[in-house]
VOPAGU-2260 file (C-alpha; in pm, 1 decimal, decimal comma):
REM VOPAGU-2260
SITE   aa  ch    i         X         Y         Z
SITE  UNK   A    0   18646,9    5802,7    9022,1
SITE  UNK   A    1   18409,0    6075,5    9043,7
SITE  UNK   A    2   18522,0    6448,0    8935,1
SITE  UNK   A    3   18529,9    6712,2    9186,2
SITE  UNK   A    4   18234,8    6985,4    9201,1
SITE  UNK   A    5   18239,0    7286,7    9033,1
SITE  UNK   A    6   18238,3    7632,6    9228,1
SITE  UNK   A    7   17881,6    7647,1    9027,3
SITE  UNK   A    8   17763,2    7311,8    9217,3
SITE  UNK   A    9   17947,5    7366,8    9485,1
SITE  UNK   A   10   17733,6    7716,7    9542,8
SITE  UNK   A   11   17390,9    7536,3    9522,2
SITE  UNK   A   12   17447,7    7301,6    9743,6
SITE  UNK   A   13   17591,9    7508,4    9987,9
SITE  UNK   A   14   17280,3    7681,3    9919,2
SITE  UNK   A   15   17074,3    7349,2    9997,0
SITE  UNK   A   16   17286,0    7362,6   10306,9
SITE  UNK   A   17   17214,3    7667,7   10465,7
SITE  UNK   A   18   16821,9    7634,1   10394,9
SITE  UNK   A   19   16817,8    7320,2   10660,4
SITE  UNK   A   20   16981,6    7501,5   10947,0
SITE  UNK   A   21   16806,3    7572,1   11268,2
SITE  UNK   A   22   16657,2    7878,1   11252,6
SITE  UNK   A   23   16843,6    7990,6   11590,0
SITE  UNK   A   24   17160,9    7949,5   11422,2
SITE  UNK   A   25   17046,5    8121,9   11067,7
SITE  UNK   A   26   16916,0    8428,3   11221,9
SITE  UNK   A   27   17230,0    8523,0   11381,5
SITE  UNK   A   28   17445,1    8512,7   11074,2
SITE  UNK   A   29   17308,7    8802,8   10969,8
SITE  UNK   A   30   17588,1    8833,0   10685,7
SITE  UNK   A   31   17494,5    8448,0   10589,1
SITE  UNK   A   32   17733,8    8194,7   10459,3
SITE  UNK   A   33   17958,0    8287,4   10162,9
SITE  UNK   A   34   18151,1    8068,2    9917,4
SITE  UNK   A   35   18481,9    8195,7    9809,6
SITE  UNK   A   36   18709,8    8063,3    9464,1
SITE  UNK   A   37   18995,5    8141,5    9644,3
SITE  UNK   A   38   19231,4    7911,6    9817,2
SITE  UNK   A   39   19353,6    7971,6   10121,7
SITE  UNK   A   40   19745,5    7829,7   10149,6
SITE  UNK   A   41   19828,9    7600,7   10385,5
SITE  UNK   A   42   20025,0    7758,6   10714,3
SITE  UNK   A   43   20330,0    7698,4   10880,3
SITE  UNK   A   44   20139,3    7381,8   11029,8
SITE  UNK   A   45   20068,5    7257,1   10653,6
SITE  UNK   A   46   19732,9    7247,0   10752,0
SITE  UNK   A   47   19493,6    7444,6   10529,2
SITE  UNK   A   48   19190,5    7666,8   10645,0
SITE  UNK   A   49   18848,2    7572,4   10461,0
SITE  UNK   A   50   18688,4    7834,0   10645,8
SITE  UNK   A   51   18638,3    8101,2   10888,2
SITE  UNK   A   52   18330,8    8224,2   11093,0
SITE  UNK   A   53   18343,4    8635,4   11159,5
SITE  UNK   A   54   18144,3    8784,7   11470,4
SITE  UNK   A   55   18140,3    9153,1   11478,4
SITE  UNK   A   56   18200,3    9539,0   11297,6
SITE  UNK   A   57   18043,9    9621,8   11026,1
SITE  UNK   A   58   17981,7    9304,2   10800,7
SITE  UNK   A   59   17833,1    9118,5   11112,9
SITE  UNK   A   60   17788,0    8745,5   11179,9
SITE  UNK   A   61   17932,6    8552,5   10853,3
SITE  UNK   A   62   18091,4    8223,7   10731,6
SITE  UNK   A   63   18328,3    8216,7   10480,7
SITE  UNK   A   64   18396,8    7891,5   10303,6
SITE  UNK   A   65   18713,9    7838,8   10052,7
SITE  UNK   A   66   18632,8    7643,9    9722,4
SITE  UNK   A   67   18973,4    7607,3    9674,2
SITE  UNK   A   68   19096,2    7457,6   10013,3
């Protein structure tokens, strides 16, 4: 069985990642694509969030990605 990735590789491949995305789509996140250690808990649902894309104010265009989830 293989061992999860560490928030260390996790972060350079994400990395790898976001270098091979279509230019179109990389401009536009002008705040780019951010790995988090937290962990978001799971909602009412029991389904957990891994992520969340933010469009606006003062940050701008972002993804945030949860290690932890």
């Amino acid at each position: 069985m293989n061992a999860p990735m560490t928030f260390e590789e996790t972060a350079e491949y994400l990395d790898a990642l976001a270098d091979e995305l279509p230019p179109g789509i990389a401009e536009k996140l002008n705040g780019g694509i951010n790995l988090l250690p937290d962990e978001r808990p799971a909602g009412k649902d029991g389904l957990s969030t891994l992520g969340m894309y933010f469009a606006g104010g003062q940050m701008g265009r972002y993804i945030e990605l949860y290690y932890g989830s």
